[in-house]
C-alpha positions as CSV (number, residue, x, y, z in Angstrom):
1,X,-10.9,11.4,-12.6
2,X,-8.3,11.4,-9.5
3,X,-4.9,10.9,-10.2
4,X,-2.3,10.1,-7.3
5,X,1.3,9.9,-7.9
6,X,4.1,8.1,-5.5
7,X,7.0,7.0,-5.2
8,X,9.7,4.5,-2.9
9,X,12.2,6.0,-0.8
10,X,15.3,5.7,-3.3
11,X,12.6,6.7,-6.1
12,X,13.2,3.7,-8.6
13,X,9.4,3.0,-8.6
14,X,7.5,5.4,-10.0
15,X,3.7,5.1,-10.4
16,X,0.4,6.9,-10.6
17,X,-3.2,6.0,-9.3
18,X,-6.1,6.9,-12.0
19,X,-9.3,6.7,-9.9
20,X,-10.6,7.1,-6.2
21,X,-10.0,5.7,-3.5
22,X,-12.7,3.3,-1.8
23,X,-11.5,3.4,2.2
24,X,-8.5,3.9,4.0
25,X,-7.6,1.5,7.0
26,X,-5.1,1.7,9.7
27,X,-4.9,-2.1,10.6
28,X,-3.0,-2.7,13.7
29,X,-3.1,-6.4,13.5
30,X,0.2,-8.4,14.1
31,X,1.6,-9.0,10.8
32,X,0.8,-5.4,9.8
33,X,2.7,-4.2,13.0
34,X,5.9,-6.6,12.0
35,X,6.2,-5.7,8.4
36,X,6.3,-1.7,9.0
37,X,7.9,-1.9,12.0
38,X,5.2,0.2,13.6
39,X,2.4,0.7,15.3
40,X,-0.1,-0.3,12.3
41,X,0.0,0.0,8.6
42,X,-2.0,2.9,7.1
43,X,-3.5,1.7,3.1
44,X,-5.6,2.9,0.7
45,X,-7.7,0.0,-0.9
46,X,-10.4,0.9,-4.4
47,X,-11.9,-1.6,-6.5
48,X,-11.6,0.4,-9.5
49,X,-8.4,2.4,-9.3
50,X,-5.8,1.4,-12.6
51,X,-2.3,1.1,-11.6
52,X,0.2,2.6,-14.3
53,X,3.9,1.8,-12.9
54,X,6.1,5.0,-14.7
55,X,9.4,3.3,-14.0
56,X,11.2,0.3,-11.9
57,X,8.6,-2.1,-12.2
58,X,11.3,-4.6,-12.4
59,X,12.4,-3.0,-8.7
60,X,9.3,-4.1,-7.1
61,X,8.4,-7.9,-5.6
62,X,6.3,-9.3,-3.2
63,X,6.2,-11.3,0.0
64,X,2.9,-13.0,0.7
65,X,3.1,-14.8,4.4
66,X,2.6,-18.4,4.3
67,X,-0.6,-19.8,5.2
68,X,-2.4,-16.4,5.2
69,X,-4.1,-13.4,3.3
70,X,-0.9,-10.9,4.5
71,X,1.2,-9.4,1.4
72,X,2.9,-6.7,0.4
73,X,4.9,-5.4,-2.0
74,X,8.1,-3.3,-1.9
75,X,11.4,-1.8,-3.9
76,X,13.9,-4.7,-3.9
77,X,16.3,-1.7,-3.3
78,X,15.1,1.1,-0.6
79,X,12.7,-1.8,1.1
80,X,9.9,0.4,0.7
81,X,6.0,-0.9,1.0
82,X,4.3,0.0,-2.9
83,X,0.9,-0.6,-4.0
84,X,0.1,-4.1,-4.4
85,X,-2.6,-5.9,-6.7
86,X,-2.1,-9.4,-5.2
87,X,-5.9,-10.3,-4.5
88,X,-7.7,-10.2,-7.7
89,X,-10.0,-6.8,-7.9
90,X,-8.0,-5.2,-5.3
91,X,-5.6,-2.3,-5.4
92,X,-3.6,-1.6,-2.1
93,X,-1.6,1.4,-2.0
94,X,0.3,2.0,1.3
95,X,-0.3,5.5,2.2
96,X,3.3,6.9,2.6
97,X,4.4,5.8,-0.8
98,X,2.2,9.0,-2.3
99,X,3.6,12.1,-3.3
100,X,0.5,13.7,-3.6
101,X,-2.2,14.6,-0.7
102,X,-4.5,12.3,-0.1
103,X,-8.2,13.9,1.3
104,X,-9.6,10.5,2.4
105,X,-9.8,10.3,6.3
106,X,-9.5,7.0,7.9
107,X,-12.1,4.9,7.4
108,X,-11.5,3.1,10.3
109,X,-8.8,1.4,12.4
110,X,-8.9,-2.4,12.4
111,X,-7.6,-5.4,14.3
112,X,-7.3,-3.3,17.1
113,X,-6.9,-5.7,19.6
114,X,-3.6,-6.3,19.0
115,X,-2.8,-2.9,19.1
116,X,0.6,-1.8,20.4
């Protein structure tokens, strides 16, 4: 079984990813674009990856944008994105918060009409 292990910037949130990743999307939509400040959002999504938080679980919240699908979660103290199990089924894990290498390619970039 894979393991992945990550991290937020100030490194108060600790966790590791037992399992494989399913696909990796860089979604250039909107809300993706406004949240990371960037270009798009780069994540990791599996089905049937466990989520084991190692420490500051009690760091992390989440913002879920009214009216739509958009969340994310992040260290109430550095700000940085961390994985997310808000829809049911569904781990998110935003692709910089790893410490270790990650050998999935992009599986393909989304929303990209309202790329930047």
């Amino acid at each position: 079984m894979t393991k992945h292990v990550g991290s937020c910037l100030c490194g108060t949130a600790k966790f590791e990813v037992h399992g494989d990743f399913d696909s990796f999307y860089l979604c250039h939509c909107e809300y993706c674009q406004k949240d990371t400040g960037s270009a798009h959002a780069a994540n990791l999504f599996s089905q049937s990856a466990k989520l084991v938080w190692q420490s500051g679980v009690d760091a992390v919240t989440s913002f879920t944008l009214p009216g739509t699908r958009h969340n994310k979660s992040f260290c109430k103290l550095c700000g940085s994105a961390l994985p997310n199990t808000q829809v049911a089924g569904l781990l998110v894990v935003p692709a910089g918060c790893l410490d270790t290498e990650v050998s999935v390619l992009p599986t393909a970039h989304i929303f990209t009409s309202s790329r930047a």
